[in-house]
Structure formats: structure tokens, C-alpha cells
BANUGU-881390 format. One line per 5 residues: number of its first residue (from 1); their letters; for each residue x, y, z of C-alpha. Coordinates in steps of 0.1 Angstrom, whole numbers, padded with zeros to 4 digits, always signed. Example, Ala and Ser with C-alpha at 12.3 -4.5 7.8 and 13.67 -1.06 7.14 Angstrom:
BANUGU-881390
1	as	+0123/-0045/+0078 | +0137/-0011/+0071
END
This chain:
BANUGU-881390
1	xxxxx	+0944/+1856/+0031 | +0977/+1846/+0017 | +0989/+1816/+0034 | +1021/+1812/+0012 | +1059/+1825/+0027
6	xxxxx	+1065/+1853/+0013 | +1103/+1849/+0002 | +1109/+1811/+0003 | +1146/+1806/+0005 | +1146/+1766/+0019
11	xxxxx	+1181/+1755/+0032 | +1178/+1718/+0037 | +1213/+1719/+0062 | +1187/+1739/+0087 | +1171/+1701/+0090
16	xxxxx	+1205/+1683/+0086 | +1214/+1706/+0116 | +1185/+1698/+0136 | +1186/+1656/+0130 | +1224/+1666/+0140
21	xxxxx	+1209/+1677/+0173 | +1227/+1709/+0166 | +1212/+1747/+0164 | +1197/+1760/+0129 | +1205/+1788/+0112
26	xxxxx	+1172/+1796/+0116 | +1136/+1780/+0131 | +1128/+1749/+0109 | +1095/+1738/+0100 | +1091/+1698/+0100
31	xxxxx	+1057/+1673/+0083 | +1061/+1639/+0076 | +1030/+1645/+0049 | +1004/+1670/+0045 | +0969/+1661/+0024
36	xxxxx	+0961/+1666/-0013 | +0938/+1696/-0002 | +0969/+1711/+0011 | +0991/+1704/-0014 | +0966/+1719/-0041
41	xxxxx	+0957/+1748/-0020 | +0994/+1754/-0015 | +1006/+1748/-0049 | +0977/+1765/-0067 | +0973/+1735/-0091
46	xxxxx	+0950/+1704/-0084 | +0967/+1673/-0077 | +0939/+1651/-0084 | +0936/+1666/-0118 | +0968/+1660/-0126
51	xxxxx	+0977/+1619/-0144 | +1003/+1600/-0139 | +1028/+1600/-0104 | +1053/+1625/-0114 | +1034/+1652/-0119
56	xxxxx	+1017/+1645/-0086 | +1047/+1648/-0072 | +1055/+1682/-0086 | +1027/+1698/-0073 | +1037/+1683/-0038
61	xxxxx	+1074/+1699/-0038 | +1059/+1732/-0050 | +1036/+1728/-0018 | +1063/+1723/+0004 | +1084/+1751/-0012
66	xxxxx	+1055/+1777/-0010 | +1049/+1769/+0025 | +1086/+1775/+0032 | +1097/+1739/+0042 | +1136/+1731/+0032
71	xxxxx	+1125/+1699/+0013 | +1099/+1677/+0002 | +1087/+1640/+0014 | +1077/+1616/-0014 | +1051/+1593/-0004
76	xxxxx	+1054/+1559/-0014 | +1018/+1558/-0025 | +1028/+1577/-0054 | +1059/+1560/-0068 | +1063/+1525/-0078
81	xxxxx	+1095/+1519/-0059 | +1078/+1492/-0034 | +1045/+1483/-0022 | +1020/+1457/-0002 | +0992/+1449/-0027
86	xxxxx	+0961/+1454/-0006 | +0919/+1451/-0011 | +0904/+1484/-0021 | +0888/+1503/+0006 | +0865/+1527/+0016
91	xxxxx	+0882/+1563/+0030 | +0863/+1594/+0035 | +0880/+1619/+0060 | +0895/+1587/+0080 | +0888/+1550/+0075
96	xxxxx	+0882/+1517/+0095 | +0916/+1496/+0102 | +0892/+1465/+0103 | +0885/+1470/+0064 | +0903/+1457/+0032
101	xxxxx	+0922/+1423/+0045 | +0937/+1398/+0021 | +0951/+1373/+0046 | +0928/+1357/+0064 | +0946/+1318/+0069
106	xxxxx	+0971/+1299/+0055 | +0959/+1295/+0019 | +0954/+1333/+0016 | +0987/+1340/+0029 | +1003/+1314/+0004
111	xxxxx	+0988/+1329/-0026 | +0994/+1362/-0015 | +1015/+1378/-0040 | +1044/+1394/-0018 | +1062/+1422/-0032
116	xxxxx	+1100/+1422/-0041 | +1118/+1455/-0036 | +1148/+1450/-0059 | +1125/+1455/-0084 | +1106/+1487/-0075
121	xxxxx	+1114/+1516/-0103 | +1135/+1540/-0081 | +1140/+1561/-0112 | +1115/+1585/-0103 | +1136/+1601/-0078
126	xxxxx	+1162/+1609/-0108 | +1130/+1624/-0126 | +1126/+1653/-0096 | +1156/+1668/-0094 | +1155/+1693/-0118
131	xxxxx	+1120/+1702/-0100 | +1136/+1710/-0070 | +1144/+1747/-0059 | +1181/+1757/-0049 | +1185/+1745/-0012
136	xxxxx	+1160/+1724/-0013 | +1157/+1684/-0008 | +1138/+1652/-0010 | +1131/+1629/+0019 | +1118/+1598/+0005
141	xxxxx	+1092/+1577/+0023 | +1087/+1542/+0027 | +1056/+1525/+0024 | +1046/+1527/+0063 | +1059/+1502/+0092
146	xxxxx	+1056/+1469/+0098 | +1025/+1472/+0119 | +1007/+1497/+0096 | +1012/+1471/+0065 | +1003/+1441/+0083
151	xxxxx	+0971/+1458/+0098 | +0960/+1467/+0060 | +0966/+1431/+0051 | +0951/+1413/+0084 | +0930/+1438/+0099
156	xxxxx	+0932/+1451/+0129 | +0903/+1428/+0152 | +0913/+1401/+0124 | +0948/+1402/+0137 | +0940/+1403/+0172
161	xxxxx	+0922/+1374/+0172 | +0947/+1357/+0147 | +0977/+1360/+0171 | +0961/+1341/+0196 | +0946/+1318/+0174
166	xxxxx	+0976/+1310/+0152 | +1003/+1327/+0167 | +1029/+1307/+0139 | +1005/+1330/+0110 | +1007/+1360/+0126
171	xxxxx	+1048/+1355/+0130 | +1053/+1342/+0094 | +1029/+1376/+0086 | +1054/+1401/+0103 | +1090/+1383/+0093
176	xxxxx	+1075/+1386/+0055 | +1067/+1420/+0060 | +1097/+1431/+0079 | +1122/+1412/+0063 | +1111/+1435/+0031
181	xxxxx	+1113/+1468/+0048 | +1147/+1462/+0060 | +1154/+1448/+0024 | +1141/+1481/+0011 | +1156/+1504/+0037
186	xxxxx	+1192/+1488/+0041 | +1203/+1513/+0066 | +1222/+1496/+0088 | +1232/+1524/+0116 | +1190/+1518/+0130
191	xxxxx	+1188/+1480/+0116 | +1219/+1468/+0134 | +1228/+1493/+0161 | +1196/+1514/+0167 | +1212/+1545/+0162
196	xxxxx	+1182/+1571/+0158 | +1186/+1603/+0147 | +1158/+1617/+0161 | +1121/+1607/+0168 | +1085/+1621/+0151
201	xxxxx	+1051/+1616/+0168 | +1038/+1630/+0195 | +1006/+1630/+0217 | +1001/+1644/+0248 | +0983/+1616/+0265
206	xxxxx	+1013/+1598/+0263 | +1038/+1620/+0266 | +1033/+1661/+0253 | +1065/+1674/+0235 | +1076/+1699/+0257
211	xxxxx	+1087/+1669/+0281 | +1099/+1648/+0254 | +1122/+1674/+0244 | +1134/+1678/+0287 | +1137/+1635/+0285
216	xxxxx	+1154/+1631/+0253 | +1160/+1659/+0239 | +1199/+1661/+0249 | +1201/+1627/+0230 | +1183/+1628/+0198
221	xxxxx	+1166/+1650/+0177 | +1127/+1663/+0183 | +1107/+1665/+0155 | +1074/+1679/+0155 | +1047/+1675/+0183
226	xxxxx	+1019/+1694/+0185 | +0991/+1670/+0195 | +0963/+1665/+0167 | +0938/+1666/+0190 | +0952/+1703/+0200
231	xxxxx	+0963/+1714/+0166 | +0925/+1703/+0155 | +0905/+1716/+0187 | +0922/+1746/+0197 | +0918/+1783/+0183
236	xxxxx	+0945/+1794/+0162 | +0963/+1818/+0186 | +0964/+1791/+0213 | +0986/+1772/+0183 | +1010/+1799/+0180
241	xxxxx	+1018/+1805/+0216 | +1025/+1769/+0222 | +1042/+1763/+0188 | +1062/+1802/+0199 | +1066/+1787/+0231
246	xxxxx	+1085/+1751/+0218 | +1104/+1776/+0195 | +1117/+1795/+0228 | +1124/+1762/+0249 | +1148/+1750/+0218
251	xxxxx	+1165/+1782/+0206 | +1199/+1778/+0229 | +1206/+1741/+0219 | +1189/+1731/+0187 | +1179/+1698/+0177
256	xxxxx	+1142/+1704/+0169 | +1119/+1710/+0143 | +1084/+1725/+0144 | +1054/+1707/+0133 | +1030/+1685/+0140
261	xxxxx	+1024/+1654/+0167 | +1015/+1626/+0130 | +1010/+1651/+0101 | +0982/+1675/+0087 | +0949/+1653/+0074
266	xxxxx	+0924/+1671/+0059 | +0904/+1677/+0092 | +0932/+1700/+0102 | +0915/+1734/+0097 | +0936/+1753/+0076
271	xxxxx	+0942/+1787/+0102 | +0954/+1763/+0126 | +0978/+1747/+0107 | +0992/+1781/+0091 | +0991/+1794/+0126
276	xxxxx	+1018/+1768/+0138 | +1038/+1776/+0105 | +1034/+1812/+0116 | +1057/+1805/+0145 | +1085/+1795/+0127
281	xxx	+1082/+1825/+0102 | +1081/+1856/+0127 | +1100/+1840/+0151
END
């Protein structure tokens, strides 16, 4: 079955719209990140055969273009803009959070050798243009939160027991980390004002999307929501009511974008996932 949009014509003001909290010209399909299976499936090359981080990256916009989103995200992961040095670990379809720590007391955190991000090569970006369809964008990542970094460097039972242990580590820990991002970041409408634009990630045991769009959806931008567990769980028809459904609840005001609760990992059967997308395309 082909998977792929048929006419892709992306339009990266239909998400400029929706983070506007303003109607799209047209249903808009939104992913932080998909998977390299995806990517490769989508793009019809092999990311993992391909060397070096640019041409990665060009087999991830050609993903997102073939799958009809208005723009690409750039991981991180595959630039060298700016990035926690962490211990190799072991990943199969997921991974354990207690696995890979470098700071484990004071001397390792001393000798820890703390990135600086003035001097991350941001030239990359520069590199992609010309690799971008008309319409289309490039939403550049960072490399995760605060908590997601200092998890990979602590662990996560490591830092549990550390912040009641030596609660002065665990704060020295965070400010390094944090004080980075924001160095990296520099936006100062969410640093200094918390001005969002909209909020991504969803789950339905903490609150399901539909409601999150009646709470807060007058406010900010939605983006995404479709629970993993559902989107991994549920048969693919189920996924395009609901995602249909979310489509219907939105169309008079706006301000949303279709997609997933996190982001498509490779346990995502594929049918699901193009189900969801199918929403968007035949709505």
C-alpha cells in the first residue's frame, strides 16, 4: 500500500496559523519526531546507510515532505550545534532511564566536561536550505529539557536518591544544565514572560486532548494528542474516527494540529500511524 500523499504541496503558514491559535487553510498534520524506520520507509532511502549528519538529515525532510507535513524537525542528535556528553547505552525498541550516568558525586561532577553552546556549529542549518521543498520549513530541536538531560547524566533512581542525599549536587546539576539551554535557546518571550505558544504531549490518564483542547484551547495552541498507548493499542479505524473526530471539534476556531500525544517510535505500527495521517488528508 502506498503510504506516501499523493500531491504534497506543504505550506508551513498552515502551522504558523495554528501556533497563532488561528484557523488553517487546511487540516495540519503535527510530530515532534518520527523513527529512522519511518523516515527510511518514507523517504525510500536508508538512513542508517547513509555517513555523515547532513545527509541524514536529507533523508528526514524528504520523510516529512512525502508524508505531507509543512516542515521538518532537525534533531539535535544529528547536528553538532550543542550537546550533553553522556555514557554509551544500551537501546533496543526503548531503554532503561537508570542506565549510562556520568555524575555520580562531586568529583564526577567536577570533571565533567560541560558543553558550551556558543560554540556548537549551527552552520548545518545554512547547509539544508536548498534541500527544502517550496513551502516548506525547518523546526530545529534542542537537545531535550532539563529533566531529560539531567536523567541521562544522573539516572533516574540515582537522582532520586541523590536529591535527598545531597540536595546542593542535585541543584548545582540542574542550574548547569538549565543555565545552558536557556544560553542555547535565548528566547526570551517563554524565558522571561512564559509566553507559550502552544503545548505538545498528551496522555489520557492525565488529561485526553479532547479536554485539553475545551480547557485551554481558547488560549494557546494544541498540538497533537493522541495517546501512545491508543495510537499503539487500538485498530486502525478506531484512530481515524478519533483523529476525524479532533479534526471536527477544531474546524470553526483553529489553533490545532493533528498528531500524536510524544511522537511515533518504532513500536507505532505503521497502519496506525498512516491511519491518523489519513484524517488530515480526506478530511
Amino acid at each position: 500500500m502506498n503510504h506516501h500523499s499523493s500531491n504534497p504541496q506543504p505550506d508551513f503558514t498552515n502551522l504558523l496559523k495554528v501556533l497563532r491559535n488561528e484557523k488553517p487553510t487546511r487540516p495540519t498534520p503535527f510530530e515532534f519526531f518520527l523513527n529512522d524506520k519511518l523516515y527510511s520507509y518514507l523517504a525510500g532511502e536508508d538512513i542508517e546507510l547513509k555517513s555523515g549528519n547532513l545527509e541524514k538529515l536529507k533523508v528526514i525532510i524528504k520523510a516529512f515532505f512525502k508524508a505531507g507535513y509543512d516542515y521538518a524537525t532537525i534533531p539535535s542528535w544529528y547536528t553538532d550545534t550543542m550537546t550533553f556528553p553522556k555514557n554509551d547505552f544500551h537501546q533496543e525498541e526503548s531503554r532503561s532511564i537508570n542506565e549510562g550516568c556520568m555524575i555520580t558525586d562531586w568529583e564526577s561532577f567536577e570533571k565533567y566536561q560541560w558543553p558550551d553552546p556558543e560554540k556548537g556549529d549551527y552552520y548545518i542549518y545554512s547547509q539544508l536550505q536548498s534541500e527544502l521543498p517550496d513551502g516548506m520549513k525547518l523546526i530545529a530541536c534542542g537537545p531535550s529539557g532539563v529533566l531529560e538531560n539531567v536523567i541521562d547524566l544522573v539516572g533516574y533512581e540515582s537522582l532520586s536518591i541523590m536529591s535527598l542525599l545531597n540536595p546542593g549536587l542535585t541543584e548545582e546539576i540542574f542550574t548547569n544544565v538549565g543555565s545552558r539551554l536557556l544560553e542555547y535557546y535565548k528566547i526570551n518571550d517563554i524565558t522571561e514572560d512564559m509566553k507559550y505558544d502552544g503545548k505538545h504531549s498528551f496522555e489520557d490518564g492525565i488529561i485526553p486532548v479532547e479536554k485539553a483542547i475545551t480547557k485551554w484551547g481558547d488560549d494557546i495552541a494544541i498540538l497533537g494528542g493522541i495517546d501512545m498507548d491508543y495510537l499503539v493499542r487500538k485498530t486502525p479505524q478506531m484512530i481515524n474516527e478519533r483523529a476525524r473526530k479532533l479534526l471536527e471539534q477544531t474546524y470553526d476556531k483553529g489553533g490545532y494540529a493533528l498528531g500524536s500525544g510524544n511522537s511515533i517510535p518504532n513500536f507505532v505500527p505503521y497502519d496506525n500511524y498512516f491511519a491518523m495521517l489519513k484524517a488530515v488528508k480526506n478530511y
